[in-house]
NUKOL-898931 format. One record per atom (N, C-alpha, C, O): residue in one letter; atom name; x, y, z. Coordinates in steps of 0.1 Angstrom, whole numbers. Last residue first. Layout:
N
> rest:atom:xx:yy:zz
> A:CA:X:Y:Z
...
***
This chain:
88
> rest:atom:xx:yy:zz
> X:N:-162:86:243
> X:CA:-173:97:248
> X:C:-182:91:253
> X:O:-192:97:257
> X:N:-132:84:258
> X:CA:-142:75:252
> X:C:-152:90:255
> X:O:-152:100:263
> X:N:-98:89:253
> X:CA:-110:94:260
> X:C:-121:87:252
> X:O:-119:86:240
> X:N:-68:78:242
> X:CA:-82:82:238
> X:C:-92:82:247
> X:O:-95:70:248
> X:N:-36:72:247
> X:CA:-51:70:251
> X:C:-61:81:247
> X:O:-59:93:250
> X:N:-13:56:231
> X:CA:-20:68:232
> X:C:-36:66:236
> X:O:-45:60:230
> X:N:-4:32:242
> X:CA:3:44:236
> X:C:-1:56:237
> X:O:5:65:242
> X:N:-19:22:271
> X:CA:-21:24:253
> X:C:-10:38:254
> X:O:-9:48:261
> X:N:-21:16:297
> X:CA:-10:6:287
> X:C:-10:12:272
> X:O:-2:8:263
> X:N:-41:28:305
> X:CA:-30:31:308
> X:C:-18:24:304
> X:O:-6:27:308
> X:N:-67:39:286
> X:CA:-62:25:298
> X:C:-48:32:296
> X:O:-45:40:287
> X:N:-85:40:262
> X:CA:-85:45:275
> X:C:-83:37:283
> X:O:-91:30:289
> X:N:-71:26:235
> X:CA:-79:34:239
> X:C:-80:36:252
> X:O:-69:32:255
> X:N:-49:0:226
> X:CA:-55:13:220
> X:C:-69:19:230
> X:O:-79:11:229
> X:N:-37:-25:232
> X:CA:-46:-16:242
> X:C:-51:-5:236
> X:O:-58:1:244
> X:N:-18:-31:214
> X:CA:-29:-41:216
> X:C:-35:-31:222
> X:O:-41:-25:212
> X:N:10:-12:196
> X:CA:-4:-18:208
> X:C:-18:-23:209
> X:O:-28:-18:203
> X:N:39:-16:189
> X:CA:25:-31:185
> X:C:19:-22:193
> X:O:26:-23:203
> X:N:59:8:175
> X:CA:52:-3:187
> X:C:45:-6:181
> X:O:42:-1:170
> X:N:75:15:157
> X:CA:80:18:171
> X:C:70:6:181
> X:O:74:-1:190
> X:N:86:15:126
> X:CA:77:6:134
> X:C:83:8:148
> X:O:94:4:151
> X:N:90:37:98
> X:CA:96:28:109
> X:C:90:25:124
> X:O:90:34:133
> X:N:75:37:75
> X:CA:72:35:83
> X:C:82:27:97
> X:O:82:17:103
> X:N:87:51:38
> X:CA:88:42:48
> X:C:82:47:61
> X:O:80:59:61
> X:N:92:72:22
> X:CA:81:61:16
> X:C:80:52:27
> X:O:71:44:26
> X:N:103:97:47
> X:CA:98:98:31
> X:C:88:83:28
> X:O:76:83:31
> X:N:94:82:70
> X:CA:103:82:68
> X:C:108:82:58
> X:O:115:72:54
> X:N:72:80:103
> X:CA:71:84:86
> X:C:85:87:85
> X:O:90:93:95
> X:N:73:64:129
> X:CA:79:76:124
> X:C:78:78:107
> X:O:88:74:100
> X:N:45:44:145
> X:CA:59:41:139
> X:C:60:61:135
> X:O:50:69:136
> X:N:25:24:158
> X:CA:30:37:157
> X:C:45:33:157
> X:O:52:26:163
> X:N:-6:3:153
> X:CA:10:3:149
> X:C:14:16:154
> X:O:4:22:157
> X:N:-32:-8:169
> X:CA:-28:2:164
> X:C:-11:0:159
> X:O:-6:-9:166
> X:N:-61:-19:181
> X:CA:-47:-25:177
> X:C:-48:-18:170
> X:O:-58:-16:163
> X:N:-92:-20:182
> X:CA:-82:-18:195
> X:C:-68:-14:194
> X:O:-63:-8:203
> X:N:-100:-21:156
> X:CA:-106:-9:169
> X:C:-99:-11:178
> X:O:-98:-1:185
> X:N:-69:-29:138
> X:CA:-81:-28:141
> X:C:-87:-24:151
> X:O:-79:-22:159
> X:N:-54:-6:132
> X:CA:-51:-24:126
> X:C:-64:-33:126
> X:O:-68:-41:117
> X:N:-38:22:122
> X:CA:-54:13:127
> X:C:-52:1:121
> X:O:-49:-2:109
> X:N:-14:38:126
> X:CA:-20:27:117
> X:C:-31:18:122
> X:O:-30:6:124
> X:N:-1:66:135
> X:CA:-6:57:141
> X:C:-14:49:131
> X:O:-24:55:127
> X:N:25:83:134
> X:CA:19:78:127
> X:C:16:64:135
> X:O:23:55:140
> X:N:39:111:153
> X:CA:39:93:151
> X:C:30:94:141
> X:O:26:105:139
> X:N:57:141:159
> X:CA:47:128:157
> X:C:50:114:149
> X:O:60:109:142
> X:N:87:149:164
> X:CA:73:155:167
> X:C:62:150:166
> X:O:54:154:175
> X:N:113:137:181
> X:CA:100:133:169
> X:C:91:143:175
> X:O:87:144:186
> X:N:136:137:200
> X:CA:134:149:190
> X:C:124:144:179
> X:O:128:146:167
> X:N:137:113:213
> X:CA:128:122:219
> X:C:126:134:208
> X:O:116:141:208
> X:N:147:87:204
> X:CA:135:91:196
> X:C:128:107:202
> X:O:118:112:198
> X:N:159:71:218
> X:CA:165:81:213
> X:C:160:89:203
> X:O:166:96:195
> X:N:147:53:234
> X:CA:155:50:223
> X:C:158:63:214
> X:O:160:61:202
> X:N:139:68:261
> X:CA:150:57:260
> X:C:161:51:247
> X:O:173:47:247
> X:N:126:89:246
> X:CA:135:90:249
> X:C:147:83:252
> X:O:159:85:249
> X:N:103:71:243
> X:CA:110:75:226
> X:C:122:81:231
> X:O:131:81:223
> X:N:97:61:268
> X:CA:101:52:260
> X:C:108:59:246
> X:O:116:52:239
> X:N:84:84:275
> X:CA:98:80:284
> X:C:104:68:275
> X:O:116:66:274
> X:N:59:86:258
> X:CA:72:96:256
> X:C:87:90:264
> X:O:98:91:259
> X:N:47:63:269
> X:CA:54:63:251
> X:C:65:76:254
> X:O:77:75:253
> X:N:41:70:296
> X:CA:50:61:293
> X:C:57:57:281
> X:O:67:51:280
> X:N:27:90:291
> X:CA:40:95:297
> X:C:50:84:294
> X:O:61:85:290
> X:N:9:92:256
> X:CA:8:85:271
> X:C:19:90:280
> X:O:24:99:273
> X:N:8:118:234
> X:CA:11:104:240
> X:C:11:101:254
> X:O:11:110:263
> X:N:5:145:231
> X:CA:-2:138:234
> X:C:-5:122:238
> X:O:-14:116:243
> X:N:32:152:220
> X:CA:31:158:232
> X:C:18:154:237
> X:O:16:158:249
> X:N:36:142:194
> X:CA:43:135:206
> X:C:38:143:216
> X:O:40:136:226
> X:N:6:141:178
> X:CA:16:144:179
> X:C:23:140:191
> X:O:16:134:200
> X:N:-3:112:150
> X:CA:-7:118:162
> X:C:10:127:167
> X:O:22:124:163
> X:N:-13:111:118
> X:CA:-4:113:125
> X:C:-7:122:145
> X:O:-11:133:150
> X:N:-38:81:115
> X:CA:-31:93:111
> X:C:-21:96:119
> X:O:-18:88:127
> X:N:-67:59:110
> X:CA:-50:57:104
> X:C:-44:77:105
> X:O:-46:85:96
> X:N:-91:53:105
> X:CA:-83:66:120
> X:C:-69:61:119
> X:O:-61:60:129
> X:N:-103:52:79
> X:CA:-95:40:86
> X:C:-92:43:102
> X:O:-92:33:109
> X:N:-131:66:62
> X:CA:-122:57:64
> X:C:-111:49:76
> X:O:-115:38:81
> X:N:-154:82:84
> X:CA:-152:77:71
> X:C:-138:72:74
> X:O:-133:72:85
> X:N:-156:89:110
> X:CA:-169:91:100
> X:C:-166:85:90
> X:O:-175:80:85
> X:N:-131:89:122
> X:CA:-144:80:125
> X:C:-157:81:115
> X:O:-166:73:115
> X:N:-108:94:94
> X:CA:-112:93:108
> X:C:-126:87:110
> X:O:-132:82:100
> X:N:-94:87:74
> X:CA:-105:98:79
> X:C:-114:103:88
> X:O:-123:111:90
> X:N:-76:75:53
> X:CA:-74:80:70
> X:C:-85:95:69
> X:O:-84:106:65
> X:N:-72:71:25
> X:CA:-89:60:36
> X:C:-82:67:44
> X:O:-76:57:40
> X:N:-52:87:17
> X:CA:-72:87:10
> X:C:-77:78:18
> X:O:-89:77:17
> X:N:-30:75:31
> X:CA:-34:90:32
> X:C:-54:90:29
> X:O:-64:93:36
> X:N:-31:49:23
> X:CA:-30:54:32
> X:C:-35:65:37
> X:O:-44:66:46
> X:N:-27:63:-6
> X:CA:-36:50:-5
> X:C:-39:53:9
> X:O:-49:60:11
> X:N:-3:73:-2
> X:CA:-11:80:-11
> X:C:-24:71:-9
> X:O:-34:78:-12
> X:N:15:55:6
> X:CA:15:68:18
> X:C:-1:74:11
> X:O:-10:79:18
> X:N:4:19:-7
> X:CA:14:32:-6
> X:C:10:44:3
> X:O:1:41:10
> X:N:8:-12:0
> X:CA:0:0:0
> X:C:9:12:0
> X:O:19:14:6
***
């Protein structure tokens, strides 16, 4: 799949994938202490890949590439998710 493919279904809940770029200052404390451990603290966002409603990828865009920072299973309001999401 290409960035262009990707890009046209990320539309969030009304319409295609919630495939997009989240920024680093909204992450969990524990994703931020972790991009610092790997030396990742100068990213301004992630790219988050909807895998499916719970399971997310987040990795760093990298011109045509995706470099893969984490698996999470826990996507949404819990304290294990990358990035937690508030439920309405």
């Amino acid at each position: 799949m290409t960035w262009a493919e990707i890009m046209r279904a990320s539309g969030g809940r009304a319409s295609g994938t919630n495939s997009h770029f989240v920024a680093v200052e909204k992450l969990t404390d524990s994703a931020k202490l972790r991009l610092a451990k790997i030396m990742q603290e100068d990213v301004s966002e992630l790219f988050s890949l909807r895998l499916s409603a719970t399971v997310r990828i987040y990795g760093i865009r990298d011109r045509r590439a995706l470099k893969l920072l984490w698996y999470d299973p826990h996507h949404g309001a819990n304290a294990k998710a990358v990035y937690s999401v508030h439920q309405r």
